[in-house]
C-alpha positions in Angstrom: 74.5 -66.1 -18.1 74.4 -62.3 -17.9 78.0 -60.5 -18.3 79.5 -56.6 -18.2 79.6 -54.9 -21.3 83.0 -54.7 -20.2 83.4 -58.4 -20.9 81.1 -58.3 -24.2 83.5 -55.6 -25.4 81.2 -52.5 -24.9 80.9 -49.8 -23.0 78.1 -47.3 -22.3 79.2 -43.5 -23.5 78.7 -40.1 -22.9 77.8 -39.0 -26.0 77.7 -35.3 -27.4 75.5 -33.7 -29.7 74.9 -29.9 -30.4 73.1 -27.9 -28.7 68.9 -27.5 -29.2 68.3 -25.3 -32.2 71.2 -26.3 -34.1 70.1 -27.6 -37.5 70.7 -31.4 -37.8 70.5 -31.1 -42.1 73.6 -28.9 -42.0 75.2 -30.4 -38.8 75.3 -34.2 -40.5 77.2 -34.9 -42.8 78.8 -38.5 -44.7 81.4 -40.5 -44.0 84.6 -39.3 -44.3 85.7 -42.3 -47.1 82.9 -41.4 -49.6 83.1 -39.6 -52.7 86.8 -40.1 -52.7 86.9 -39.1 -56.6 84.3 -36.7 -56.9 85.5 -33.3 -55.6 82.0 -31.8 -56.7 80.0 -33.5 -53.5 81.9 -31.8 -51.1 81.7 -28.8 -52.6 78.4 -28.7 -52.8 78.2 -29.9 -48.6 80.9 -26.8 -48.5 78.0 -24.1 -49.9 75.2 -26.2 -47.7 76.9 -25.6 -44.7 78.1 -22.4 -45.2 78.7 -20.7 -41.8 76.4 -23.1 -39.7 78.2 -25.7 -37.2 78.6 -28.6 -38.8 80.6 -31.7 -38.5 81.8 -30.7 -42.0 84.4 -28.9 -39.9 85.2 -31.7 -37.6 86.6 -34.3 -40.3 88.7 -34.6 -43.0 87.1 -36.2 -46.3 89.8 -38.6 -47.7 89.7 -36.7 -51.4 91.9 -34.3 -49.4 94.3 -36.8 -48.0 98.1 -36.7 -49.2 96.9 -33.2 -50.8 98.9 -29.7 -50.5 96.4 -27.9 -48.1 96.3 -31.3 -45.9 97.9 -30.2 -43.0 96.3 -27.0 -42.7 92.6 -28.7 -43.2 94.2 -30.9 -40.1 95.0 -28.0 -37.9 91.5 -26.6 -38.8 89.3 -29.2 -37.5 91.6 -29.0 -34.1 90.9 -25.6 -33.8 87.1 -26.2 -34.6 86.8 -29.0 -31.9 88.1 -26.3 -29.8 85.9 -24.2 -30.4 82.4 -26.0 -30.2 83.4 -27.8 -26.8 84.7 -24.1 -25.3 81.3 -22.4 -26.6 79.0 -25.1 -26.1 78.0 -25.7 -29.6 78.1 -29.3 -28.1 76.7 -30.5 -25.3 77.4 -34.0 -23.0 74.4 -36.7 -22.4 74.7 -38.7 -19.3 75.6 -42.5 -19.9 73.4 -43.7 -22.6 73.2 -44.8 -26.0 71.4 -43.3 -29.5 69.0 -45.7 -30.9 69.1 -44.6 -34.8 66.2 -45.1 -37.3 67.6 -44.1 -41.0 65.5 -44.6 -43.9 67.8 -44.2 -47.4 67.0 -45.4 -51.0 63.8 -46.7 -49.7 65.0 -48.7 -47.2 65.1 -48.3 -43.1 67.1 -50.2 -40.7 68.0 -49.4 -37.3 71.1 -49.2 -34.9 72.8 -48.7 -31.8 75.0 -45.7 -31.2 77.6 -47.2 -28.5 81.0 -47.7 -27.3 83.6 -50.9 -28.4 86.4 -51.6 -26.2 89.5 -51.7 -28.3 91.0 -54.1 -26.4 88.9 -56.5 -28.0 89.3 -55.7 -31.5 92.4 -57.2 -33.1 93.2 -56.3 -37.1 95.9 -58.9 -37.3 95.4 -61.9 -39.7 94.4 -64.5 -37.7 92.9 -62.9 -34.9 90.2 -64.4 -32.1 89.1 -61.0 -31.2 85.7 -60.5 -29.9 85.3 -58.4 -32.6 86.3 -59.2 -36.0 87.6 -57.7 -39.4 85.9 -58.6 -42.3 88.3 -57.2 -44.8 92.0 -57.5 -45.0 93.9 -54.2 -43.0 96.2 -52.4 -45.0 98.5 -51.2 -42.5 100.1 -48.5 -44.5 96.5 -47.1 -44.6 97.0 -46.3 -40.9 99.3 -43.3 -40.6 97.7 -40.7 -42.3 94.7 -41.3 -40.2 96.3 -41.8 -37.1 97.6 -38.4 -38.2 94.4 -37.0 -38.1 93.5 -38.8 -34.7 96.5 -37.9 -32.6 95.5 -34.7 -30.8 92.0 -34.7 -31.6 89.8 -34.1 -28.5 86.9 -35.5 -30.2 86.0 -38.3 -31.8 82.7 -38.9 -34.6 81.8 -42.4 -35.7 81.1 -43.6 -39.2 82.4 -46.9 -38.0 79.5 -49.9 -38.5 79.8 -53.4 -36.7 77.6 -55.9 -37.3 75.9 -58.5 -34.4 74.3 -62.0 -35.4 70.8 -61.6 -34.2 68.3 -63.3 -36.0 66.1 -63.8 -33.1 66.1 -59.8 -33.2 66.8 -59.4 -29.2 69.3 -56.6 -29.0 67.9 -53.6 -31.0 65.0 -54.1 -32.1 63.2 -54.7 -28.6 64.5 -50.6 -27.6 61.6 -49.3 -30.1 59.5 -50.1 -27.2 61.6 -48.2 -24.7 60.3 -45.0 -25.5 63.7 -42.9 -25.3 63.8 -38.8 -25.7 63.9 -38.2 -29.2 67.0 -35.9 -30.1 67.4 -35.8 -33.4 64.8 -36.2 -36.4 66.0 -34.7 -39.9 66.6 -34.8 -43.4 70.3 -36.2 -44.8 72.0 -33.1 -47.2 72.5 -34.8 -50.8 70.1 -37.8 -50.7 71.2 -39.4 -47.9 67.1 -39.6 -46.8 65.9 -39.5 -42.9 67.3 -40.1 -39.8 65.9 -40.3 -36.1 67.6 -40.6 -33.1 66.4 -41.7 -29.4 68.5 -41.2 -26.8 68.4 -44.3 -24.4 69.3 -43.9 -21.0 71.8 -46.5 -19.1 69.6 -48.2 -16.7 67.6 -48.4 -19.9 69.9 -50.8 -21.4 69.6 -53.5 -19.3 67.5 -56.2 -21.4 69.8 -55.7 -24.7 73.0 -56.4 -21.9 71.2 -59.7 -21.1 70.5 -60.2 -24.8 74.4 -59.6 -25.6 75.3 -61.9 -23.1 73.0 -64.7 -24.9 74.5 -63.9 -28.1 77.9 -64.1 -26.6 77.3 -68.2 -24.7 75.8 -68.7 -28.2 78.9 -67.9 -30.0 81.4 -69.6 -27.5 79.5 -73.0 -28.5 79.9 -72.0 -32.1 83.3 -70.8 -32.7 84.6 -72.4 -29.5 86.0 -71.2 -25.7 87.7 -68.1 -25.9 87.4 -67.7 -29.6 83.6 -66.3 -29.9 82.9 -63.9 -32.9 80.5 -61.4 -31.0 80.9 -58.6 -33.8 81.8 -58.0 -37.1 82.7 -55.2 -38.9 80.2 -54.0 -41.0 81.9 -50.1 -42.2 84.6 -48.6 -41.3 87.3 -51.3 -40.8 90.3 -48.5 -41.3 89.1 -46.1 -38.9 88.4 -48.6 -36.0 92.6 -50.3 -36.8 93.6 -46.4 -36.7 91.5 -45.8 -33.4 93.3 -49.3 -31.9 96.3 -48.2 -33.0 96.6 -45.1 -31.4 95.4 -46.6 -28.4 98.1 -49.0 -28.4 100.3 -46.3 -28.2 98.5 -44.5 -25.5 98.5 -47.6 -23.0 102.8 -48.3 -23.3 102.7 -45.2 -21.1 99.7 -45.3 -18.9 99.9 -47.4 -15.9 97.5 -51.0 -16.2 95.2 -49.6 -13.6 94.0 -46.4 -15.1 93.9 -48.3 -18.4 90.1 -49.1 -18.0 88.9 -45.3 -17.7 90.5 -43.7 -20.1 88.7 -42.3 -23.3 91.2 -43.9 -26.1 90.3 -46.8 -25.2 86.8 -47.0 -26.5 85.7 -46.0 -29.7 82.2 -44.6 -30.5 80.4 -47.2 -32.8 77.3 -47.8 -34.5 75.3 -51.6 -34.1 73.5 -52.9 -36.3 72.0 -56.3 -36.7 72.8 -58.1 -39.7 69.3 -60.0 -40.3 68.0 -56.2 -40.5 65.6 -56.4 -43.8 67.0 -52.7 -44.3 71.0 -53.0 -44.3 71.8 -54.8 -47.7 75.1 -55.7 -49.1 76.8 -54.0 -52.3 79.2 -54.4 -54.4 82.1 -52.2 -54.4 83.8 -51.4 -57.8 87.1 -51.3 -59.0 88.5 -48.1 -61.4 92.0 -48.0 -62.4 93.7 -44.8 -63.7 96.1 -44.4 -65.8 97.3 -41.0 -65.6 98.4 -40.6 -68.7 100.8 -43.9 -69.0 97.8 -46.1 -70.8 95.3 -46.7 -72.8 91.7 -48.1 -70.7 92.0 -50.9 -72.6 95.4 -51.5 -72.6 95.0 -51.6 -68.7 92.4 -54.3 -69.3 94.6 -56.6 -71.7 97.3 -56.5 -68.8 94.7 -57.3 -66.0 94.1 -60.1 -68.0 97.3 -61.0 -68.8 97.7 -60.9 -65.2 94.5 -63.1 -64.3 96.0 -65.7 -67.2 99.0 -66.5 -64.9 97.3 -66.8 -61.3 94.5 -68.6 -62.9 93.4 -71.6 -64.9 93.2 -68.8 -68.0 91.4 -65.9 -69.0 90.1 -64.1 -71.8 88.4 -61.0 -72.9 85.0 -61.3 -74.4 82.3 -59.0 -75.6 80.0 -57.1 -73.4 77.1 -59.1 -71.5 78.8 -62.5 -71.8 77.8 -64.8 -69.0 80.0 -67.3 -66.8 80.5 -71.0 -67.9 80.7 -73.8 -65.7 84.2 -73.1 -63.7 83.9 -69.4 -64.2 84.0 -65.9 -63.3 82.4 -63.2 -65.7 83.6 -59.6 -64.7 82.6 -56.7 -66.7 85.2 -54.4 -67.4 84.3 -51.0 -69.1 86.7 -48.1 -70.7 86.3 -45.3 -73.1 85.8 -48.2 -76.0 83.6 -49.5 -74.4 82.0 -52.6 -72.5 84.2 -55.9 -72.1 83.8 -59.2 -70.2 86.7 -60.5 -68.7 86.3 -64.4 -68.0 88.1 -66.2 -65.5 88.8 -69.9 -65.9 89.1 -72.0 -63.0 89.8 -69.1 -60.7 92.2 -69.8 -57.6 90.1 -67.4 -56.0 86.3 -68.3 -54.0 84.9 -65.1 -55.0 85.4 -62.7 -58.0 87.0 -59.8 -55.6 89.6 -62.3 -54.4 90.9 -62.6 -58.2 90.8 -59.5 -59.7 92.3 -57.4 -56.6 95.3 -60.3 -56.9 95.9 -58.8 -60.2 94.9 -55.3 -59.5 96.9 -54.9 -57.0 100.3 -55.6 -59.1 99.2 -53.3 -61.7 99.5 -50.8 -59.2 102.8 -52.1 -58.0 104.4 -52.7 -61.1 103.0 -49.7 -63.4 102.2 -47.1 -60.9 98.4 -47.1 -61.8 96.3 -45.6 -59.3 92.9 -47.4 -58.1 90.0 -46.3 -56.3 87.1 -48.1 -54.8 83.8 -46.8 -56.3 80.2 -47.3 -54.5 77.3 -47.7 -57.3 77.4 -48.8 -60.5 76.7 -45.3 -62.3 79.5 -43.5 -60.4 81.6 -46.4 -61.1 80.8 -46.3 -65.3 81.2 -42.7 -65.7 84.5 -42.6 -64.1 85.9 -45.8 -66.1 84.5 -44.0 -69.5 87.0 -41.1 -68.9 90.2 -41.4 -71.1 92.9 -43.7 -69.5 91.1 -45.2 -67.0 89.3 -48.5 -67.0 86.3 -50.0 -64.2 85.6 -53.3 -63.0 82.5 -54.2 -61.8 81.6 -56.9 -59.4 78.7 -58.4 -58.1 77.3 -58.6 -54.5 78.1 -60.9 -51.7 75.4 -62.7 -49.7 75.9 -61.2 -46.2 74.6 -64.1 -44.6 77.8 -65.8 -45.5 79.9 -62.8 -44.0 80.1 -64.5 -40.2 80.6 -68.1 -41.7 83.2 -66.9 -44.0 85.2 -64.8 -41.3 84.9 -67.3 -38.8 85.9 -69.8 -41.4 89.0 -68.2 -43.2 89.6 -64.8 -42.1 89.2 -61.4 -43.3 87.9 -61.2 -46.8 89.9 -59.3 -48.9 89.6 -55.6 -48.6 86.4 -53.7 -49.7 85.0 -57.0 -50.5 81.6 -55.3 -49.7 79.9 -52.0 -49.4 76.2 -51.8 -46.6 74.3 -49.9 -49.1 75.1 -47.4 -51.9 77.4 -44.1 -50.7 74.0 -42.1 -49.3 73.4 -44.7 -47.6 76.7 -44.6 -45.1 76.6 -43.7 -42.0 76.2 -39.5 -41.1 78.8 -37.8 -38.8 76.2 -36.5 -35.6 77.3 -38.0 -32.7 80.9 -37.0 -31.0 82.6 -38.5 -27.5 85.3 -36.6 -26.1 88.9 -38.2 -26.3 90.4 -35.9 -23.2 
């Protein structure tokens, strides 16, 4: 049966992009949640930029949340959305979508550039959305992003949901569809290639039909008005923040205009899990101290801590593998490599049981923690005095719509799509007015 994107929970956008003759290497730039710990990458995208538009100066990178100059970084980026819609540094499409081809770390994969409506995504534990979290929603997480939302006239995605398309019907098939290329450039600071096509509406009609095959699929699967459609693949913050502000929005618009308006759809890009170019990493866990511990003496109380939710744990010496009932996580600090193993974990999956533990370390001792993409960034900053890493392997992503479907949201930043280049680029914007 062939259905709306309405009632697939999509919409077709008008998307804007600067104007011709802008440069693309300056204009993009990463995700707004990377390099959270490492103050040098953006000042190094600072001196790229320099004076050029860029969408450096339409977001706020999270290092410089809860920070003294936050609010005035805030009022900046109004200002500068301002500007580039008044002097037509960007410019609107018609209805249409962005086909992406991005090459990183010597892998490509493609996506969609398109609209979810929010009124089918639902962050709440135990949700039957359309659209699904992945990870557990931390709703205090919200605020200080909604803060940067509220107001804002536009709106640039780093968000990434994820369809289950092995058949490869949805995106793949556009290649052929010969769209206007609108973008084709370098990433600043190794974030590799990107291309964009821009597909026009009536363009789109054989990935609608395709959608609406995946969707009858997935009511058989997961049952009548329970279908998982999408999953979210990046970005699971920034899509609760964009819902939650339009929850807000809608008390005090009337049900009938609710459809049209902008806040209800948030600019996205889909991508197709069985892609051979999206992979699925590991995200790391460094604790730090600030001056109130030791590294290891933050590892001896994790493990303390993993000894009373578990069946046991111990400490062992670096490169120690799992036994039979195990989990084997290396933990590193300035004295070096560890091995902490977990006996008969109550966890399924080494993230479960360490963030258990993590988490009331940072409760209990007022440790901060910080979730590190790569294993290299993630050694060098557990090597620095008082702090201490964890690293954990990957998850199969073939188990990630089984496993949501199954028990939930995963607990949060379970898994990273790629390394921190790899995310997705700020380029596209949609207007929020």
């Amino acid at each position: 049966m062939s259905y709306t994107w309405n009632r697939l929970g999509l919409k077709i956008p008008r998307i804007m992009l600067p104007k011709e003759g802008t440069d693309y290497s300056k204009w993009a730039v990463v995700a707004c949640d990377q390099y959270t710990s490492d103050p040098s990458y953006w000042q190094k995208a600072e001196e790229i930029v320099g004076q050029e538009p860029s969408t450096l100066r339409l977001m706020l990178p999270e290092y410089y949340l809860g920070r003294p100059d936050e609010e005035e970084r805030i009022a900046k980026i109004r200002t500068s959305m301002e500007e580039y819609v008044r002097d037509g540094i960007l410019r609107e499409l018609p209805e249409g979508c962005i086909l992406v081809e991005r090459e990183a770390e010597g892998r490509s994969r493609l996506g969609l550039v398109i609209c979810v409506d929010l009124d089918a995504f639902d962050y709440r534990p135990g949700a039957d959305s359309l659209i699904r979290s992945t990870e557990k929603t931390i709703v205090e997480r919200i605020p200080p992003r909604l803060k940067i939302r509220k107001g804002a006239k536009l709106e640039l995605p780093h968000i990434l949901i994820l369809i289950d398309d092995p058949d490869r019907t949805v995106i793949e098939p556009l290649k052929s569809v010969h769209g206007q290329v609108i973008y084709d450039t370098d990433l600043m600071l190794g974030g590799g290639h990107i291309r964009g096509c821009f597909i026009p509406e009536e363009e789109m009609e054989g990935a609608l039909g395709a959608m609406s095959a995946l969707f009858d699929k997935a009511e058989k699967k997961y049952g009548s008005g329970k279908a998982m459609l999408m999953a979210m693949g990046d970005g699971n913050h920034s899509l609760a923040t964009a819902k939650a502000g339009w929850e807000e929005i809608k008390k005090n618009i009337p049900e009938e205009e609710r459809d049209a308006h902008p806040a209800r759809y948030a600019l996205c890009e889909l991508e197709n899990i069985h892609d051979e170019g999206i992979v699925f990493e590991p995200i790391h866990r460094v604790l730090f101290s600030d001056g109130k511990a030791s590294g290891i003496q933050m590892i001896e109380e994790t493990a303390s801590i993993l000894r009373e939710q578990n069946g046991g744990a111990v400490i062992s010496g670096c490169g120690t593998d799992a036994g039979d009932g195990q989990f084997a996580i290396p933990a590193i600090c300035s004295d070096g490599g560890k091995v902490l193993l977990i006996d008969h974990p109550a966890s399924k999956i080494e993230v479960g049981a360490l963030q258990s533990a993590l988490d009331i370390l940072v409760k209990e001792k007022g440790y901060r923690i910080d979730y590190i993409h790569g294993d290299e960034a993630a050694r060098s900053l557990a090597k620095e005095e008082g702090n201490a890493g964890f690293l954990l392997p990957p998850m199969d992503k073939f188990s990630l719509f089984p496993a949501v479907a199954s028990d939930g949201a995963l607990p949060r930043k379970t898994f990273s799509m790629g390394e921190a280049v790899e995310k997705r680029y700020y380029i596209e914007a949609r207007s929020l007015v």
